[in-house]
GUVOVEX-732827 format. One record per residue (C-alpha): x, z, y; residue in three letters; residue number from 1. Coordinates in steps of 0.25 Angstrom, whole numbers. Example, Ala and Ser with C-alpha at 12.3 -4.5 7.8 and 13.67 -1.06 7.14 Angstrom:
> 49 | 31 | -18 | ALA | 1
> 55 | 29 | -4 | SER | 2
This chain:
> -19 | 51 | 9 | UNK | 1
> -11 | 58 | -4 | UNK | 2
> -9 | 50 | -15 | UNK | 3
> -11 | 61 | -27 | UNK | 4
> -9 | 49 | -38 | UNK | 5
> -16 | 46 | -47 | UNK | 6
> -21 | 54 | -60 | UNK | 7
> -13 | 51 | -74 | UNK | 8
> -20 | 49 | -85 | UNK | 9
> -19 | 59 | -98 | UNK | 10
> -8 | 53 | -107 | UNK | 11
> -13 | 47 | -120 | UNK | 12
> -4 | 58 | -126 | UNK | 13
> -14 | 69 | -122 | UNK | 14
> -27 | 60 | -124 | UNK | 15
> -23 | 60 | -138 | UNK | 16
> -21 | 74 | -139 | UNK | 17
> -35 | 75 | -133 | UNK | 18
> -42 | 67 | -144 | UNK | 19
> -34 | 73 | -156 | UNK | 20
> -38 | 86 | -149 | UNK | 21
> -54 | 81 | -151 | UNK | 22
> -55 | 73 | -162 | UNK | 23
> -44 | 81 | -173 | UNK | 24
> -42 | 94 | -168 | UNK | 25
> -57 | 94 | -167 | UNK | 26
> -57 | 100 | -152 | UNK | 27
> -68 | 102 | -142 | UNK | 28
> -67 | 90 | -131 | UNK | 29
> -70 | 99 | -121 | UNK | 30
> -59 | 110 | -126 | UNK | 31
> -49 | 97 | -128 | UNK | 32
> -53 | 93 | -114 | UNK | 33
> -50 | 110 | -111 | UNK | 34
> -36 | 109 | -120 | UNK | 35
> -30 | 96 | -113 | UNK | 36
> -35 | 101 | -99 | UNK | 37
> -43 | 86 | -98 | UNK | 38
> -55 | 82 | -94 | UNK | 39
> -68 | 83 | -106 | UNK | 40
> -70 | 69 | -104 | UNK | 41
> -55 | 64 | -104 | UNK | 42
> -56 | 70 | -118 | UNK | 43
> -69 | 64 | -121 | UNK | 44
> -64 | 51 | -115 | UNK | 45
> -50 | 52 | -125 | UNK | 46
> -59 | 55 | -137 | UNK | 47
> -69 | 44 | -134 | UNK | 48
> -56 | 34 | -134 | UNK | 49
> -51 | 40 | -147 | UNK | 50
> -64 | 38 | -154 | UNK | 51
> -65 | 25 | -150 | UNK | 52
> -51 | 21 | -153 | UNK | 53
> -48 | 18 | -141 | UNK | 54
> -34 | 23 | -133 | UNK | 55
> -30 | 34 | -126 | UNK | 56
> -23 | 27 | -115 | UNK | 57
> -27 | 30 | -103 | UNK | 58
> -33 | 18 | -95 | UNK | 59
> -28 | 11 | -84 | UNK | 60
> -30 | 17 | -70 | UNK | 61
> -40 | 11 | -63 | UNK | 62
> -42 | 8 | -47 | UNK | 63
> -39 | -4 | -36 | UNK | 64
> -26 | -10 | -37 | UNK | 65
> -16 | -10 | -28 | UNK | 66
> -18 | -19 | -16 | UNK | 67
> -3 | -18 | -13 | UNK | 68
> 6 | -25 | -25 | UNK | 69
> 21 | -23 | -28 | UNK | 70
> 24 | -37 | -18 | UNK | 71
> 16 | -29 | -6 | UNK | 72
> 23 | -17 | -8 | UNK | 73
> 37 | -23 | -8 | UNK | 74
> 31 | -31 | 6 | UNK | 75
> 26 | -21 | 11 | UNK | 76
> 41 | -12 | 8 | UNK | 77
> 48 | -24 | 13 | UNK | 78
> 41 | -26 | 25 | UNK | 79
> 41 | -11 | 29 | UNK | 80
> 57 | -14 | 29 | UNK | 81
> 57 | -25 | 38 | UNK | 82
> 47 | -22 | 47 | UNK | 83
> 46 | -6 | 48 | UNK | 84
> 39 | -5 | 62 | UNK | 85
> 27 | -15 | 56 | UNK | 86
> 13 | -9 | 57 | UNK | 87
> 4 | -5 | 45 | UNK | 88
> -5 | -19 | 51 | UNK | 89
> 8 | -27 | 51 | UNK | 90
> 11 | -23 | 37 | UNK | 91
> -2 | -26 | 33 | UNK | 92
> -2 | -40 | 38 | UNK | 93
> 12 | -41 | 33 | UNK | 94
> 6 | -39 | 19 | UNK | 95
> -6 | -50 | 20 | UNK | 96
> 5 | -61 | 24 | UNK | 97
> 16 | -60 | 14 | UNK | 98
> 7 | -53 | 3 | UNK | 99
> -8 | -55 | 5 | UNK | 100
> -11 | -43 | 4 | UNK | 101
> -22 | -38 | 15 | UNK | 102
> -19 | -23 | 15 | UNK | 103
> -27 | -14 | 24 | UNK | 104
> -19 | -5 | 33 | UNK | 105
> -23 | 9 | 26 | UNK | 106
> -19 | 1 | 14 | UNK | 107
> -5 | -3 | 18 | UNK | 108
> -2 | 12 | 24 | UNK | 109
> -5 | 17 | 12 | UNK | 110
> 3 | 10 | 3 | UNK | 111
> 15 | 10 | 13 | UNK | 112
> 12 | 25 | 10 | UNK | 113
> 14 | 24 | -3 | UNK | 114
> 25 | 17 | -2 | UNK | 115
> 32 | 28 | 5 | UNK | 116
> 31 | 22 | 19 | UNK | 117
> 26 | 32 | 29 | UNK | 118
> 15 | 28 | 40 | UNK | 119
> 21 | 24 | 54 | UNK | 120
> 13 | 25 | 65 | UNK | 121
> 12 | 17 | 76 | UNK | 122
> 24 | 15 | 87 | UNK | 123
> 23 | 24 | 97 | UNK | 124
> 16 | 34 | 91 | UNK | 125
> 17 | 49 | 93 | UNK | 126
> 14 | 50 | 78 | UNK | 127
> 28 | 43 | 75 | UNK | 128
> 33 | 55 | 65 | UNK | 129
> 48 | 50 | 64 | UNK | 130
> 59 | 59 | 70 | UNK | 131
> 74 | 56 | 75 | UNK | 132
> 84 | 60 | 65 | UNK | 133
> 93 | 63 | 76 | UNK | 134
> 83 | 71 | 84 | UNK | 135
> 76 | 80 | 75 | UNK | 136
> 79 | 91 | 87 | UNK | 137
> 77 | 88 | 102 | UNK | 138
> 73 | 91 | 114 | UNK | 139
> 58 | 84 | 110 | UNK | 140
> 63 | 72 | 119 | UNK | 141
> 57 | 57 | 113 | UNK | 142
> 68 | 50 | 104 | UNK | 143
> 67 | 35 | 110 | UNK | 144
> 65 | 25 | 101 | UNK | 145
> 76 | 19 | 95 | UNK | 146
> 78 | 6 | 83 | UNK | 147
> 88 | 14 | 77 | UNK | 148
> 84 | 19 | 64 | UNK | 149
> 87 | 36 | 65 | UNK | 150
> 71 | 41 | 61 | UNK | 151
> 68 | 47 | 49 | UNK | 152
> 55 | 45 | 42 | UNK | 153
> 49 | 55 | 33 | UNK | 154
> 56 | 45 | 21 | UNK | 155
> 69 | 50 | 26 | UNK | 156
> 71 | 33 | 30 | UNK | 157
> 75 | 31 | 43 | UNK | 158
> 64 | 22 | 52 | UNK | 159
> 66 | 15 | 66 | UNK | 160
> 58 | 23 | 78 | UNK | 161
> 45 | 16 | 82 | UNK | 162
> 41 | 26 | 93 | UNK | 163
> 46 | 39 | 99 | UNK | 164
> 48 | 52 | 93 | UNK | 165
> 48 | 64 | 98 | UNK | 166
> 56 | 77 | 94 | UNK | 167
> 53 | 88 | 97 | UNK | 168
């Protein structure tokens, strides 16, 4: 999933512009909409605010809001340091204890993704996409596993090995 962000508003700056555009210069709406590269009913919208009187601002985004407060996210960043082999589930159940917050699991893997926390897969896993500093080339034997740190996720940070890896 790519998160593309989310649209900005038109500042207030060119919705005046817009409406002095209209109603002083006397200017089509449709060849203002054409001049300022907006929408005709962005320009009908900003005209329809100026006659009432009321302001340009744009209004306040709308949507759910976040089921994952400030106090989880600094949990959840503290509990990834001191238990980074714990699973998505574990976390999860981690979250309802000490913060009450009951996330679901496609919830919690992606805000760890938003956090900037890449998705582990289980141990054991051929799927493991971590590779020994130290061996970048071989002879395509298994590295063993090893609780010395000395892999490298795509972060750049150093991780410990969960499973195998193979180099090839």
């Amino acid at each position: 999933m790519v998160d593309h962000g989310a649209m900005k508003p038109y500042s207030e700056d060119l919705r005046q512009k817009v409406v002095q555009a209209v109603e002083q210069r006397g200017t089509s709406k449709s060849e203002a909409a054409r001049l300022f590269s907006i929408s005709l009913s962005s320009v009908k919208r900003y005209t329809r605010l100026a006659s009432r009187g009321e302001p340009l601002t744009p209004r306040k985004g709308g949507g759910r809001p976040p089921k994952a407060d400030e106090l989880t996210r600094k949990l959840l960043e503290d509990d990834i340091r001191t238990r980074p082999a714990a699973t998505v589930e574990e976390r999860c159940r981690f979250l309802m204890r000490f913060a009450g917050k009951n996330l679901s699991e496609p919830t919690l893997r992606r805000l760890l993704k938003r956090m900037g926390f890449s998705r582990k897969k289980d141990c054991g896993g051929a799927g493991t996409r971590r590779v020994a500093k130290s061996r970048l080339e071989g002879e395509g034997s298994p590295i063993a596993r090893c609780p010395l740190s000395g892999f490298c996720g795509r972060d750049g940070n150093e991780h410990l090995a969960f499973s195998s890896v193979w180099v090839v």
